[in-house]
Structures are given as structure tokens and as C-alpha cells.
N, C-alpha and C positions, 0 to 999 in steps of 0.2 A: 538844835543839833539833830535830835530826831525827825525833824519838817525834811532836812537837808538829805539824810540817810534814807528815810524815806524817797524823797523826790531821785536819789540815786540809783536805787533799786528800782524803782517804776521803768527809769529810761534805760537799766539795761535790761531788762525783760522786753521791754519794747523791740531794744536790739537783737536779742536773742532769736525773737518768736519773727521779725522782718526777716533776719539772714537765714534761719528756717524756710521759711516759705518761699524765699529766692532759690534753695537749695532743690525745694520739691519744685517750681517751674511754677509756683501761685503767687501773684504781689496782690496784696491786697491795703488799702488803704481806708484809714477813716472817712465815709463822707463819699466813696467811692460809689460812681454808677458803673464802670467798666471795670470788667474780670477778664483776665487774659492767661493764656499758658503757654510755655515756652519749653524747646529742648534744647538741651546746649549741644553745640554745634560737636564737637567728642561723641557725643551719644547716637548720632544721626546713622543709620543703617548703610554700608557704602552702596553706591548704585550699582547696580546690574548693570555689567561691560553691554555696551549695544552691538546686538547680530546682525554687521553689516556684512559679512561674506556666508551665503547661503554656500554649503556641501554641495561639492560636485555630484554630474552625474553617478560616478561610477562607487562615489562614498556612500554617495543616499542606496545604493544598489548591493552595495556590500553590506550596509545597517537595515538594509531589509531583510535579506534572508540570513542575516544573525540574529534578527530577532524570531525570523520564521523557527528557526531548528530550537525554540525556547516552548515547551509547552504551556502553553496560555488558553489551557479549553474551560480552565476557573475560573477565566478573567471575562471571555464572551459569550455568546450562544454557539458560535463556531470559529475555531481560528483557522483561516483558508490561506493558503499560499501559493503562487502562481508560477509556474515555468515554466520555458518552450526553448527549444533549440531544437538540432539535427539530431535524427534518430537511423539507428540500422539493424537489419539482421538480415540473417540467411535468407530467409522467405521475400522480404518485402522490402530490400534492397534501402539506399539512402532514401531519407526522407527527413520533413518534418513535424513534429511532434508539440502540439500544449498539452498541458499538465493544469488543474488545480488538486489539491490537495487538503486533505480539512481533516482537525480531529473536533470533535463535541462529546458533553456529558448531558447527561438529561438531568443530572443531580450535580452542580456544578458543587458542592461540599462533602460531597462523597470522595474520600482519601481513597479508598480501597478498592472499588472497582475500576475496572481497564479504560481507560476515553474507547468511544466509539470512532469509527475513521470513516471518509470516504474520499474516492479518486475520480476525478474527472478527466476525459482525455481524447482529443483528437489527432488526426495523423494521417499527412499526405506522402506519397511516396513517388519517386521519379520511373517507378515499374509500372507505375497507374494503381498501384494499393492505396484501398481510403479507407480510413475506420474511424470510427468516434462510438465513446458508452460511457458505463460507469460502474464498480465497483467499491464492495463498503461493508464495512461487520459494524453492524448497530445491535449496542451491548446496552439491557435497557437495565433499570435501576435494580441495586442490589444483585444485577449479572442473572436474575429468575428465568429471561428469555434473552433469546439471541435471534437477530434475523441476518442471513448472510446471502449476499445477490450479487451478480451478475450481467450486465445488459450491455451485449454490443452489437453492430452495425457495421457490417464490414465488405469489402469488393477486393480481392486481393488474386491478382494474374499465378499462377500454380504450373508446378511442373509436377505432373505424374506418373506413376513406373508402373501402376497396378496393386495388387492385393497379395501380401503375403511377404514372405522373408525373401524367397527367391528373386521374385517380380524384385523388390526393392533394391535386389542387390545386381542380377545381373540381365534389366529391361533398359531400353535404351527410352530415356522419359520422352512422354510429349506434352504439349502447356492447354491450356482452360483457363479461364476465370469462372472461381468461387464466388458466388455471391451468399452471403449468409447474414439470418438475425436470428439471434440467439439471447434466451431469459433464461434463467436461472436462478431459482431462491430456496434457500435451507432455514427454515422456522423451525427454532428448540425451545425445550422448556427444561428445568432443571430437575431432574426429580430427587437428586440430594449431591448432595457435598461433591463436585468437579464432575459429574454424570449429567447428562443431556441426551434427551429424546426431542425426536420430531421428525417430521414433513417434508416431502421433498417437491419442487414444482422444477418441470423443465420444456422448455415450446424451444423449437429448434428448425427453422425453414430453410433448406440452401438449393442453392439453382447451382447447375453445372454448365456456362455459356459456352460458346467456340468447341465445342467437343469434337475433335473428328473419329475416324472411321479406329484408329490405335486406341484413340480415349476410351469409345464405348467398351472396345473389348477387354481394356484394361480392368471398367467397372463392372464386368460379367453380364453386359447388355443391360443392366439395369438403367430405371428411368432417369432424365438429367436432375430431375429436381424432387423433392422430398420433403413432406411437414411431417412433425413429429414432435405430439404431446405425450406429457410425463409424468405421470406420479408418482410417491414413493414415501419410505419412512427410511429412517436412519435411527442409528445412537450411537453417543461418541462420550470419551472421556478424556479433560482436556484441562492441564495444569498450566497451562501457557501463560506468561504473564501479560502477553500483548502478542495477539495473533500475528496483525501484519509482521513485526520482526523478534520474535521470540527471544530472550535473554536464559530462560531455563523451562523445563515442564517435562512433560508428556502427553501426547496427540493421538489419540486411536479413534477410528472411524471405520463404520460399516453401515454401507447406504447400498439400498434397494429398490431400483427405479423401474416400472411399467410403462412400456408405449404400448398401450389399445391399438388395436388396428382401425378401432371407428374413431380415434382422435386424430387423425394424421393421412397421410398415404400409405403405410406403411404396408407390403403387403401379408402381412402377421402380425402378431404382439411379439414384442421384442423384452425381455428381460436385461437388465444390467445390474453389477453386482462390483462395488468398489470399495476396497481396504486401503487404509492408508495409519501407517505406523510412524510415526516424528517422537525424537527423542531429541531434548537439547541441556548440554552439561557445558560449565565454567571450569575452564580448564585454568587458567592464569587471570592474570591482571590480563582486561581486553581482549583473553583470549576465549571461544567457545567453539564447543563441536558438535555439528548440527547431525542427525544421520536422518536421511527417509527413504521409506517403502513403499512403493505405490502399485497396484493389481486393479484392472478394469477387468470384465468379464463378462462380455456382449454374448446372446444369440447367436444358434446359428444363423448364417443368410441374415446377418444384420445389414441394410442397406449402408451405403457406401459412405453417407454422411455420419451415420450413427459407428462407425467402427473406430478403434483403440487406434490412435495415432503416436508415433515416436517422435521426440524434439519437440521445438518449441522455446518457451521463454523458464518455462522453469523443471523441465525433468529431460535429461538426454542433451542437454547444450551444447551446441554446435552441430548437429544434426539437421539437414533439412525436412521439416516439422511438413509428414506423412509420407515423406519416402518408403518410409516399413511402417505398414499398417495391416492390421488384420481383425478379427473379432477381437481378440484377449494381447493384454500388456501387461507384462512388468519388469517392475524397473523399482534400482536402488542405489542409495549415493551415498556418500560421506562427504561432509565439508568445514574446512577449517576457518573461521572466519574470526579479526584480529583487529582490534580498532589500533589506528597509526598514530591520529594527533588530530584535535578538535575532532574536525567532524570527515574524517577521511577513514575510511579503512580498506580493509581487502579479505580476499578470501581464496582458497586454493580445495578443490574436488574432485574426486574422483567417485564413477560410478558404472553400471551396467545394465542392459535392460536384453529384453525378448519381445517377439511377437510370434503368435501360432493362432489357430485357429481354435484345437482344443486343447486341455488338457494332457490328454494321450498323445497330442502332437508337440508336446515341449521337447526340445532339444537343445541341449548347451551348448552341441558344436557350435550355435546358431545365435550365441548371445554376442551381444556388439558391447567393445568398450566406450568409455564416457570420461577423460579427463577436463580440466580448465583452472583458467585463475580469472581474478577479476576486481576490478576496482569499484566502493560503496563512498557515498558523498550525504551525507545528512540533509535531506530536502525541509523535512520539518523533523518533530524531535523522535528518534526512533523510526523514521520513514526515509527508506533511502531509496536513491536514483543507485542502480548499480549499473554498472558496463561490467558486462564476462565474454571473453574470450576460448570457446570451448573446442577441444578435438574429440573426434571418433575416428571411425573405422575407416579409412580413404577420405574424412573428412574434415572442415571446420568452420568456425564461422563465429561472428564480433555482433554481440547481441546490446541493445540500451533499453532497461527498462525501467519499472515501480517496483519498490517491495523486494523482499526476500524472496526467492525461490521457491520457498518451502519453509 
């Protein structure tokens, strides 16, 4: 009886410890040279659907610049994004236009300082305007130094009225090609808590082609062409969260620039003196109100390249950029700008400027207004392509560019 009870136990422990180890995927047997494992077909992971239909052109083209408007400057050394289409404005009539675009960190675990940016960009135009350069605020670790530059290269056919308020307003123009290359770079250092000091560099060469016998006397006989180096210091206090397109802060700037007369052609040393006041408040959900001040303040008999121009791509829009030009500028605007949905928004400004020669020549009768509205498209994240459509004075004009305005 006990032989039997025993011999009973033994073979269900046998059975036990066999349906065990079929359970774990192990059969193992007495006497056995082959070990095997197995998974039961239930357990098996479902396969990956196969990717027989590659994304069309236009889906792959849409999943790139959604991924572009994503800031990703933690994930590489630089996240670049590319784009070209037709470009216009006042001055430099249809054209076409590349873009690349890039933000980087030098400290890619740095939370707290701003990505450094920069733009790349050329541009052909059906008036015969060419230009290509490059642009960028490099924000180095811990925000201690800043380096901000400029460099372009440009050939662009010009209509001229002359020097001064009047010229601009009641000379019948005549045209020239500008040829111009242009550096500029602003080296800061921090010397405490949103204060910056520093350095100013500026070389500036432009040639005046086709000039005829109206041109020269437009520019007061002066010579067709001009070099002209620069140095200078500044200090500025600057709460901005991110330069290129500002969300809140405040921006105050006063830079003081020297052209030597033995660095250039110049035929004197020329001073210039510029203020610039940015203030930016969150008004609502999407909504903000930008305002800027801007004050040049050339020399007398500053040669014709080196004087204060009005219009352009971001002060005076709609304006053709040097119609009114003379040593001294200012100019000021208010602007509403409102994000719509994903990456679209818009903006609505109004503003006004001057030109005189001096001081004691300002006169209000003589200030030009400045409206417009305008559409912002997110190129990458915080970096927008905008299109503005601006009026002034008997004037207006559908501008495409980078960046905020101001």
C-alpha cells in the first residue's frame, strides 16, 4: 500500500513539474541531449502592416514644414528649414526669393536661454534686383554675450527724387542702379541682470550706376560711389524673450557710430547717433501690442549713401524705401498682431515718421502717415514669413518678407 501511494505521488509530480515547463515554453526530458523553447502562437507580437503606399508629394511637403514650425534646436546642432517662392515690394518689384532658416543652442540643455537664429536668403527680381546675405542674433551660453550681424550683397534699379522732404515729395524721380555691400555686426556683453554693452562694426561700399545729369544734382554733385567704415559702441536694455519675434519685454537702444575720414572716402568723419524704444504687452489670448520708436541722426553733409532713409521692409511700409531721405529720421508705429489658428496670424498698424536735416529743421506740418494690415505664416517655430500690405501719403505698396518688423 505504501509502495503504490508512493509510486502515485512520484508520477503526479512528474505530471505537475512536465505541464509546468510546457506552460514556461521548456520540455525537457530524461536522457535528453536537445533543449528547445517555444511561444505559443497567442503570445506572438502582431506584425507591423507593411508600407506599401509611400506619402505623396504634397503630404511629405506638408509633414515637413509641420515638423519645421516644431522647435527642435535640443534635438540637433541646428534645425534648418528651407523655402522659396515669389517675392515683392515697392522697390524691387516681382521676384524670386530662397529662404533657409535655422534656430541652434550652443547649450542644447539650457531651458532658459533664448535659441540663437539665423537666415539665409537670396532673391532675383524681374526689375533686374539681385541680392543674397545673411542675418542672425547668436545668443551664446548663459545669454553673457550676444553677437548680432548683418551681411548683404545687393544690385537693385532705384528711382530718385533727391534730398529732403520737399525733393521727396514734389521732384519728378529719375532711376540709377544702386550697387551696395553692406556688414554690420553688434558685439554685447552683459554687465548685469537685462543690461548690455558693446561694439559696433559697420563697412558699407555703394556705387551709383547710370546716373544722369537730374541724378547727380539730385545728390548735390556728390561722387557716385562711397566706402565707408564704422565704429562705435552702444548699450541697450533688453527683456525680450526672443528677438527675431518678441512675445513680451522691453528693448531700449543707443548706439554711436564713427566713420573716419581715413577709413573710407568719406570727405569728413561723419557721426551717427540711433535710439530705438520697443515695448511688447499681451493683451488677450493670441493677442499682443507691439509699439516702436526709431531716431537716426547723421551729420551734416552726410554723403548720400550714409543718410536716414524712409520705408522699406520694416519701418514706414508701404512707402518707397528712400523717396524721403535726408540726414535725420524718425519714425513710430503701433501694431496689433493676433495669432488666427495653428500657424497663421495677422496684424493691423498704424504709424508716422519725419525727415529733416536738423533738429531746428523739424516740422510736423511735414510728418507722413503710415497705416497697414498684414498676414504671418509660422516658417519655423516663432519665425514668420509675413506679407504686409501698407499705405501712406499718396502711397502704397505689398511687401513679403522674414521676421517681425520690429
Amino acid at each position: 500500500m505504501k509502495r503504490a501511494l508512493l509510486t502515485l505521488l512520484f508520477s503526479a509530480a512528474t505530471f505537475v513539474g512536465e505541464a509546468q515547463n510546457r506552460e514556461a515554453g521548456l520540455l525537457l526530458r530524461e536522457n535528453d541531449t536537445l533543449r528547445y523553447t517555444y511561444t505559443p502562437l497567442h503570445e506572438l507580437p502582431a506584425a507591423a502592416p507593411a508600407d506599401t503606399v509611400r506619402p505623396g508629394f504634397f503630404r511629405r511637403l506638408i509633414d515637413y514644414f509641420g515638423r519645421a514650425a516644431e522647435d527642435r534646436s535640443r534635438e540637433k546642432r541646428i534645425d534648418i528649414t528651407f523655402a522659396g517662392g515669389p517675392s515683392y515690394s515697392k522697390t524691387t518689384k516681382l521676384g524670386l526669393g530662397l529662404l533657409a532658416a535655422g534656430l541652434y543652442r550652443f547649450d542644447r540643455q539650457d531651458t532658459v536661454t533664448p535659441p540663437s537664429d539665423i537666415s539665409i536668403f537670396a532673391n532675383v527680381s524681374t526689375s533686374g534686383f539681385y541680392a543674397f546675405g545673411l542675418t542672425g542674433n547668436t545668443i551664446f551660453p548663459g545669454d553673457r554675450n550676444r553677437l548680432i550681424y548683418d551681411v548683404s550683397f545687393t544690385s537693385s534699379p532705384r528711382d530718385l527724387w533727391g534730398i529732403g522732404y520737399e525733393a521727396g515729395r514734389h521732384n519728378p524721380p529719375t532711376d540709377f542702379v544702386e550697387q551696395r555691400s553692406r556688414i554690420a555686426a553688434r558685439y554685447l556683453h552683459r554687465l548685469f541682470q537685462n543690461t548690455y554693452a558693446g561694439f559696433i562694426f559697420h563697412f558699407d561700399h555703394t556705387n551709383g550706376r547710370d546716373l544722369d545729369e537730374t541724378g547727380f544734382a539730385y545728390l548735390r554733385d556728390e561722387h557716385r560711389h562711397y566706402t565707408a567704415t564704422g565704429f562705435g559702441a552702444m548699450i541697450e536694455y533688453d527683456t525680450r524673450d526672443f528677438i527675431p519675434n518678441p512675445a513680451r519685454g522691453v528693448y531700449l537702444s543707443l548706439r554711436e557710430t564713427w566713420f573716419p575720414k581715413g577709413l573710407g572716402s568719406c570727405p569728413k568723419a561723419i557721426f551717427r547717433t540711433v535710439f530705438i524704444a520697443d515695448l511688447y504687452r499681451h493683451l488677450w489670448r493670441g493677442g499682443l501690442l507691439a509699439f516702436d520708436f526709431y531716431g537716426e541722426f547723421n551729420s551734416d553733409d552726410a554723403p548720400w549713401p550714409l543718410l536716414a532713409r524712409m520705408g522699406g521692409n520694416e519701418r514706414m511700409r508701404g512707402y518707397y524705401e528712400g523717396r524721403y531721405t535726408d540726414d535725420c529720421l524718425i519714425t513710430c508705429q503701433l501694431e496689433l498682431r493676433q495669432h488666427i489658428w495653428r500657424r497663421i496670424g495677422c496684424v493691423v498698424w498704424a504709424g508716422a515718421g519725419n525727415v529733416f536735416s536738423q533738429l531746428d529743421e523739424y516740422r510736423w506740418s511735414q510728418t507722413l502717415p503710415n497705416y497697414g494690415a498684414g498676414l504671418r505664416w509660422e516658417l519655423k517655430k516663432r519665425v514668420n514669413v509675413r506679407m504686409d500690405y501698407g499705405f501712406g501719403r499718396n502711397t502704397s505698396g505689398f511687401l513679403l518678407s522674414i521676421n517681425e518688423a520690429f
